[in-house]
N, C-alpha and C positions, 0 to 999 in steps of 0.2 A: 439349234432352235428346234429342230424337228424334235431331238431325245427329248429335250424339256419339254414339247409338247406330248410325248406319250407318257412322261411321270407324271403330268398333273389332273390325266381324264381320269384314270382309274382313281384317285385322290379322292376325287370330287363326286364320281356316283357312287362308292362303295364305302369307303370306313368314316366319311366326315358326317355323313349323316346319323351312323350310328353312333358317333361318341358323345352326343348328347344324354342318349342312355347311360352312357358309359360316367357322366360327370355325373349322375344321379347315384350308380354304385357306388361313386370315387367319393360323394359326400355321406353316403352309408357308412362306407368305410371308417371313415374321418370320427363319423361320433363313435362309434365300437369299438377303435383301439388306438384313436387319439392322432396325433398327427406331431412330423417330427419340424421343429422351427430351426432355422439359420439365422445369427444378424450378422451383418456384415455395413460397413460402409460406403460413401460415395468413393467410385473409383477401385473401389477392394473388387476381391474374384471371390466368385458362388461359386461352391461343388455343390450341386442340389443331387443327392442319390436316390436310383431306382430301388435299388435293395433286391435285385435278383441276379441270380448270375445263370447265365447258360454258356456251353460252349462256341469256340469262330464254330464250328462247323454245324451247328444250328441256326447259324443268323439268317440264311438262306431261308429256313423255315417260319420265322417269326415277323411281325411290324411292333415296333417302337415307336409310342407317340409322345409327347411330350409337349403341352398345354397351362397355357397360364390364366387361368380363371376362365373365361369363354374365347382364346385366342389362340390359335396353333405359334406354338416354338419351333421345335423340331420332329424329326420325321424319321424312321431309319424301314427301307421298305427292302426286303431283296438286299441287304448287305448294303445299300445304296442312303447315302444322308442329304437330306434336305432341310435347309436353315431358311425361314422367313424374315423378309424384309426388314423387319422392325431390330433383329437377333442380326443380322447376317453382320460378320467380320469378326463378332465378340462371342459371337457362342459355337460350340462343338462337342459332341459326345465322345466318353471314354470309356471304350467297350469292357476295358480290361477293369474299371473300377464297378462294378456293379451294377453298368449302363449309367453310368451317370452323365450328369450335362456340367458343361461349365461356360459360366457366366461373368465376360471381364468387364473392365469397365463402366458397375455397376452405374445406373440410372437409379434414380427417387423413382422414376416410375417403373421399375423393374419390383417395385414391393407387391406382394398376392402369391396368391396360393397356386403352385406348380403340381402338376398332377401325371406321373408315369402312368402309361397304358401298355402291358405284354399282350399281343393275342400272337397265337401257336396256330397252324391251321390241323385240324383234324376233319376226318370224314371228307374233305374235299371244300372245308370253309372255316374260315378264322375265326376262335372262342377266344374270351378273355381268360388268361394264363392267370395277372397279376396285376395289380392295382393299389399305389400305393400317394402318397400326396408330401409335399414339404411347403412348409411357410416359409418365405424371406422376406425379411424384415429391413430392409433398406433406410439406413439414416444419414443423416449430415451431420456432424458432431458443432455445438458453436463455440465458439473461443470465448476463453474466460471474459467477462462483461468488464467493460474499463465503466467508470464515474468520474463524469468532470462537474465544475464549477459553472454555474449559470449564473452566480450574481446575488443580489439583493431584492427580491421584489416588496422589500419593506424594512422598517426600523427593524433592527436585530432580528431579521428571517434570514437564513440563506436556503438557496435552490442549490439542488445537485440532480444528474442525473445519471440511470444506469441504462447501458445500449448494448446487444451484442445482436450481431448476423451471423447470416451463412451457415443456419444448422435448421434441421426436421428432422422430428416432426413439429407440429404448430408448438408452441413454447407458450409456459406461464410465468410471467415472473412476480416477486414480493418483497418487498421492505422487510424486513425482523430487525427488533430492537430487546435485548434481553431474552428472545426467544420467545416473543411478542409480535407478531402482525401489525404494519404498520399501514396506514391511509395513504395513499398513494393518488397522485395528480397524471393526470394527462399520459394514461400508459397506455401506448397504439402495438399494433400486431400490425407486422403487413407482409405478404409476399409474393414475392417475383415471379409471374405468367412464366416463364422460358426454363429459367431452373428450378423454378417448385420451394426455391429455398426462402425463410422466413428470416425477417427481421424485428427484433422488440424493442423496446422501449420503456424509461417511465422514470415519473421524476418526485421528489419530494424534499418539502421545505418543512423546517427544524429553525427550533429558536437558538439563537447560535451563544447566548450568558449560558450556555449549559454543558457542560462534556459529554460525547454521543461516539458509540461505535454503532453503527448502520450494517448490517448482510442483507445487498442486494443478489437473490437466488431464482438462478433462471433453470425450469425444469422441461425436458420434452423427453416422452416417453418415459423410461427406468432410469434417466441420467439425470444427473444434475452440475453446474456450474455456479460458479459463486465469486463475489468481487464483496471485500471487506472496505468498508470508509471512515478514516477516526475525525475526532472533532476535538480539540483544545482549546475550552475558551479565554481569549485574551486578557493579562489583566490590565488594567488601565494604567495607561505610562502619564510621567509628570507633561506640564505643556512646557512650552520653552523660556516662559517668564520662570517658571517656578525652576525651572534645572538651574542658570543661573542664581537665583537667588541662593541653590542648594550651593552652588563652587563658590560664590564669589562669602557666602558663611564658613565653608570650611577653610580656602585663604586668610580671609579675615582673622578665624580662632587658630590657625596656625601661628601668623604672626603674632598674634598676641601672646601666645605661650611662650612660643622663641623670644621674644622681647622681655616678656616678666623673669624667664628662668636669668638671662642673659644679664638684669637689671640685677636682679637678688643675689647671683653670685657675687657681683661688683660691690653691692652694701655692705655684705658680711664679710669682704676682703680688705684687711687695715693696709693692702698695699695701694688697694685703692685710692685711700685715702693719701697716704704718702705722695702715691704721681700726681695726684688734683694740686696740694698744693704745693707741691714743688716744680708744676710745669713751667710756672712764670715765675722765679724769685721775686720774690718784693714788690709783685701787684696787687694791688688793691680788687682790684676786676674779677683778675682768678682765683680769689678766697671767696668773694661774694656768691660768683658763677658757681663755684664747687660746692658754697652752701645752699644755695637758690635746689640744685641738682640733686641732693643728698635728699633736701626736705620733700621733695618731688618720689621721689624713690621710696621713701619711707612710710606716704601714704600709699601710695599704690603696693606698694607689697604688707602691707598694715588690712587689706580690704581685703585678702584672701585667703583664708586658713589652710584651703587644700595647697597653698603655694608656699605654705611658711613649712607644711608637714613633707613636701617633696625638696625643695630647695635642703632642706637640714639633711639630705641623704647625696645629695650631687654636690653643691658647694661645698666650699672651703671655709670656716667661721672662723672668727676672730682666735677662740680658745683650742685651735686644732696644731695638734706639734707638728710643723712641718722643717727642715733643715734651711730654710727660709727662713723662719724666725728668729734662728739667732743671728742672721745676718742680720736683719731692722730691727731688732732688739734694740737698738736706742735713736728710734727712729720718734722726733719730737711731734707733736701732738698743737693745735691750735685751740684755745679756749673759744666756745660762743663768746664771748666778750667782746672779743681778740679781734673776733671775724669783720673783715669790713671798715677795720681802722689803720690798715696798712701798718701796723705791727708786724715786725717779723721774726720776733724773740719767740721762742716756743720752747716753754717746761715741759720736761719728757712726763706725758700724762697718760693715762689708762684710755682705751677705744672711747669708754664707755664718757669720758665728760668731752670727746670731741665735738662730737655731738649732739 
């Protein structure tokens, strides 16, 4: 207690009062030959450098000060280093780099201008040697922005919205459409007392009959992040009366195809004719039935020309040489006359007067 009592009298009546003066050189300085800038991150480490070098066996001779805008950092008096409350555990200087400090565990509020002080004593009292200043730049980087879905707040509107935290400096964001600026609803900025860090916002409705790609772009500082959102609009689906009607059509015109091809090959088949009426010998019934059937078949395949033009390429016709043929080559024939009077003589006759 007592040493820390004798480091900090002399502190306090001799050099603290002059570096007031000294921050008035230190801002001479700065516009004359510019000043050198750091960025770094939250959490990242600052080397902020003095840019002088003297020998260990001059430290003895020299004080080192090291000041953040109007607030002592560090201190180096007599070889001897002193770290202020606000620095203490994260900051220390590195003689051997050009007196430099370093700075871990960067704070948002570690941003401003650091300013090295060398004074040398001569004559029997300390001049300033060297004066020199660095900016750091301290940020919080934000995570690329998500967009979600809010809904409908009207016929064919939809809401979306773009959100990111957790980054400084203060952030701007913007809609672009085409690399057009877009009008933007209810876009809040806010940020958090304790860690300094910001959060944005902001939302926008689009007529949704239209296809859209949306860059929601969030800027702070020289950085920028960005969240892309597409839009495809739906096209209108059948309702459920009308899907049915669509199956229960195409069933429908199936069978009837199957059934017409199915019928047409049977007409043009004279063996057809032979099983009809030889199923029953010598009924009356099943000549009638077979002609009833024929006349049936003949209009309905008579009512469709594309069925007469396909049928003639898959069927079997009467005049086609098939190794069949000569086997019912004398397969007998029933006259219309014939039909229906229970006759059952039959002249071997040509397809064509069956029926």
């Amino acid at each position: 207690m007592d040493h820390a009592a004798k480091w900090k009298t002399p502190l306090l009546k001799h050099p603290y009062p002059k570096l007031f003066p000294l921050l008035m050189l230190a801002s001479l300085f700065y516009f004359c030959s510019g000043i050198i800038q750091v960025n770094k991150t939250v959490e990242e480490v600052a080397v902020l450098s003095c840019d002088y070098n003297i020998s260990t066996k001059e430290l003895t001779e020299i004080r080192i000060y090291w000041q953040k805008d109007d607030e002592m950092v560090l201190a180096v008096m007599s070889g001897k280093v002193q770290v202020w409350p606000k620095y203490k555990n994260r900051t220390f200087t590195d003689v051997t780099d050009n007196h430099s400090i370093v700075i871990m565990a960067l704070r948002l509020s570690d941003n401003g201008k650091y300013t090295c002080i060398i004074q040398k004593i001569e004559k029997g009292s300390y001049k300033v040697k060297h004066l020199t200043s660095v900016m750091l730049l301290v940020r919080a980087d934000f995570p690329v922005p998500s967009i979600t879905d809010l809904g409908n707040p009207s016929h064919n509107i939809k809401r979306i919205m773009c959100l990111t935290s957790g980054g400084f400096p203060k952030p701007h964001l913007s809609w672009l459409e085409n690399e057009e600026e877009l009008n933007a609803i209810n876009t809040t900025v806010s940020q958090d007392p304790e860690t300094e860090l910001y959060t944005i916002s902001s939302e926008l409705d689009f007529n949704m009959t239209n296809n859209h790609s949306f860059l929601c772009l969030v800027k702070y500082g020289n950085l920028i992040v960005s969240q892309i959102f597409n839009w495809q609009k739906s096209e209108p689906q059948p309702s459920n009366n009308q899907l049915w009607i669509i199956i229960l059509s195409s069933v429908v015109s199936g069978i009837v195809v199957i059934t017409a091809l199915t019928l047409r090959c049977l007409v043009h088949s004279k063996y057809y004719r032979t099983i009809i009426l030889t199923l029953i010998p010598g009924s009356p019934n099943s000549i009638s039935m077979g002609q009833r059937l024929s006349e049936v078949l003949a209009s309905v395949i008579a009512s469709s020309r594309f069925m007469e033009t396909l049928v003639s390429h898959l069927c079997v016709s009467p005049s086609s040489v098939h190794p069949l043929d000569r086997r019912f080559s004398d397969t007998y024939y029933v006259p219309r006359s014939l039909l229906g009077t229970g006759v059952t003589s039959m002249s071997n006759r040509s397809p064509q007067d069956t029926f």
